[in-house]
N, C-alpha and C positions, 0 to 999 in steps of 0.2 A: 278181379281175377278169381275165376271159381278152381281152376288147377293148378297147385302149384311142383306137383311133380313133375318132371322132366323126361321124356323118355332121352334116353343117353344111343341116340344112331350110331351108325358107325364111322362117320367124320367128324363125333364128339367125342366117342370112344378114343378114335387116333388121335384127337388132341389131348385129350388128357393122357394119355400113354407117351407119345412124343412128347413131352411138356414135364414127365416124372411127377407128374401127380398123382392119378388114378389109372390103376391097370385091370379094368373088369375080368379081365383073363383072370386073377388070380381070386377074384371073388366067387363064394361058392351063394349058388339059391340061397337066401335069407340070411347071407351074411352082411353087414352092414358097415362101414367103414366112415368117420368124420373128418372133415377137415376142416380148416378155415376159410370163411369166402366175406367179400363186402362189396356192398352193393350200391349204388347211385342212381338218382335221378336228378335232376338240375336244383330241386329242393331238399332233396333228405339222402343221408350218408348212414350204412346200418354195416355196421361190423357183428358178424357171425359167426357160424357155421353150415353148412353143407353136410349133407348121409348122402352117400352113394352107397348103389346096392344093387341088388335082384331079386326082384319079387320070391319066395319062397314057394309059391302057387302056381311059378309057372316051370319051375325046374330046368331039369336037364333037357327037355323036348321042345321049350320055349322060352328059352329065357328072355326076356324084356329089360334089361340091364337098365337102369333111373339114376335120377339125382333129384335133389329138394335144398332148395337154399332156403333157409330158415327164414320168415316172416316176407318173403319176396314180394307174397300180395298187400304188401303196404307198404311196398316202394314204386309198384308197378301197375299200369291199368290193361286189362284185358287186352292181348292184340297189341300190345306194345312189343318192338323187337327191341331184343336183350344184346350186349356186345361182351363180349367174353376175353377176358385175356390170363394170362398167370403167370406170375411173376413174383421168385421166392420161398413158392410154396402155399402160394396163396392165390384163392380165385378171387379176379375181380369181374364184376357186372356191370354195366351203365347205359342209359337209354342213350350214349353218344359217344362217338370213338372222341371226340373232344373232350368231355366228361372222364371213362374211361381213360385217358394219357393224364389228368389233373389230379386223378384221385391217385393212381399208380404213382406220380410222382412224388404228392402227399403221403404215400403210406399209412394209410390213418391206422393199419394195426400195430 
């Protein structure tokens, strides 16, 4: 995976605001916010963190609102789709909504 920034659209935006997670609304250009996330793939389980943010380069005329899960690309191979959910205040990730419900149930943080 050569990218591991996220651009955050606006159907991730609304999930992470429906969800009281993240509310890029309130984030100004190059402000940068952490939270906890953990991530899966059928072999490896990685408890972290996540920056959501907004490029400070692209301002108030452009913003590009992001996220970055920390060490992503060494859970994940290029062109893998990622499955998202939150729950507690915590983002989980897993290349399977099967996976995803296993590890949520676990709690591994």
């Amino acid at each position: 995976m050569n990218k591991s920034t996220i651009n955050a659209n606006n159907k991730v935006r609304k999930f992470f605001k429906q969800n009281n997670f993240v509310n890029y609304d309130e984030l100004s250009p190059g402000k940068k916010i952490t939270m906890p996330c953990v991530t899966s793939n059928n072999n490896r389980t990685n408890s972290g963190k996540g920056s959501f943010f907004i490029p400070k380069r692209r301002g108030e005329s452009q913003p590009e609102p992001r996220f970055w899960i920390y060490n992503l690309n060494r859970i994940y191979e290029s062109g893998e789709t990622i499955f998202l959910r939150i729950n507690d205040g915590v983002l989980f990730g897993s290349n399977s909504i099967e996976n995803l419900i296993l590890l949520i149930n676990e709690s591994v943080i």
